[in-house]
C-alpha positions as CSV (number, residue, x, y, z in Angstrom):
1,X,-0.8,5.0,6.2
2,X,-1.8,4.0,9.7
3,X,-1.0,0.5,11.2
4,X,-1.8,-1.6,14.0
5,X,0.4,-4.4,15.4
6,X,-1.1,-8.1,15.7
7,X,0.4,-10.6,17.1
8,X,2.0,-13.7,14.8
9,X,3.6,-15.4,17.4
10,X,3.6,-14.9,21.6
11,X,7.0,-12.5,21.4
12,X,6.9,-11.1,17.6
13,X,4.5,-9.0,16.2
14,X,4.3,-7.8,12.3
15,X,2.9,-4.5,11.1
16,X,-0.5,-4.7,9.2
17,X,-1.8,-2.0,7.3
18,X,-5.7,-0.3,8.5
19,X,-7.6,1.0,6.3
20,X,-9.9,4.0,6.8
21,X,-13.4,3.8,7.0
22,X,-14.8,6.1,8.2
23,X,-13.7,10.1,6.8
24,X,-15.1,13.2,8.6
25,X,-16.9,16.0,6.3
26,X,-13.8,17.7,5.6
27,X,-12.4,14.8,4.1
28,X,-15.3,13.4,1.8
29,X,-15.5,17.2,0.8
30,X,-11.9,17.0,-0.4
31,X,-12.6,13.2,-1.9
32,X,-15.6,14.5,-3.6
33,X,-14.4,17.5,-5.0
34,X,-17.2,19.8,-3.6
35,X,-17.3,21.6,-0.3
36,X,-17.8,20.5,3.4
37,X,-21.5,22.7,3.1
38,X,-22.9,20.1,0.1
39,X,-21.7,17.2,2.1
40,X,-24.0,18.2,5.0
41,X,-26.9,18.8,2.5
42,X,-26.5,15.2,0.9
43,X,-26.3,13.3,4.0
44,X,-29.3,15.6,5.7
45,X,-31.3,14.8,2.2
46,X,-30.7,11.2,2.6
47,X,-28.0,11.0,-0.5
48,X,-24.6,10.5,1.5
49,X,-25.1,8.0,4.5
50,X,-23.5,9.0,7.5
51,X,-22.8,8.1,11.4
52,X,-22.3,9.9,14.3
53,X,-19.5,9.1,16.7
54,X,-19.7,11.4,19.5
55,X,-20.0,14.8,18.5
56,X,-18.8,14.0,15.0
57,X,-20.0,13.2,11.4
58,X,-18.2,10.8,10.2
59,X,-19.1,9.1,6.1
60,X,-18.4,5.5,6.0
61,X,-15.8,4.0,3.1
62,X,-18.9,2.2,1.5
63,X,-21.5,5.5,2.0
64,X,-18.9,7.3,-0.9
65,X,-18.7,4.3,-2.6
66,X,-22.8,4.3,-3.5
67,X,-22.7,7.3,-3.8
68,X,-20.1,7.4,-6.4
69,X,-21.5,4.7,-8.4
70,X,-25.2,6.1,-8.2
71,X,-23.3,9.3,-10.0
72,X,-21.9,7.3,-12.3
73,X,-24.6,5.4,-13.3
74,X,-26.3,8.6,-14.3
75,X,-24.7,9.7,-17.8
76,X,-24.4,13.4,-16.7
77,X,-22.3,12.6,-14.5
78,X,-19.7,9.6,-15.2
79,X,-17.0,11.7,-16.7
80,X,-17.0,13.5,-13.0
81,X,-17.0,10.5,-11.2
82,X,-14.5,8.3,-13.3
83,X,-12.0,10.9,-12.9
84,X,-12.7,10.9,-8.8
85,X,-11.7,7.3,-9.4
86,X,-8.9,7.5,-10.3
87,X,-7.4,9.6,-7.2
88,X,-6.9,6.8,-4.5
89,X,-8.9,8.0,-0.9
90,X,-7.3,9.0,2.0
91,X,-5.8,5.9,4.1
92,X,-5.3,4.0,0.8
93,X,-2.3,2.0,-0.6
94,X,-1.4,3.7,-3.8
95,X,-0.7,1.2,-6.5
């Protein structure tokens, strides 16, 4: 896990951890389960928010999260998307 330092005092300085969030293509593929192709078709149909950061996709933390519960809303889908859940994303603490 990444971490940046912050200040506590003038001369000590703790470790905190960052989260990620933001994930490029490759990595919401992987999250997701599908590949790096379907993620450009959702965010170019409007399904998978996205932002561009230079020359690079990039899918926000909270983009996967609606988009994950909008699957799991739908009854087709929820056993999919329940087990997705249970993996923790890239960047996070596992419990």
């Amino acid at each position: 896990m990444a971490h940046i330092l912050t200040p506590t005092e003038p001369t000590t300085h703790q470790l905190v951890p960052l989260q990620r969030q933001l994930f490029t293509v490759f990595e919401a593929a992987t999250i997701l389960g599908v590949h790096q192709n379907s993620v450009r078709k959702m965010v170019s149909a409007g399904r998978l928010g996205s932002v561009r950061v230079a020359n690079r996709r990039l899918i926000p933390r909270e983009a996967l999260r609606r988009f994950l519960m909008d699957a799991w809303l739908n009854e087709d889908t929820r056993p999919y998307v329940e087990e997705l859940l249970a993996k923790p994303l890239p960047g996070q603490a596992h419990s």
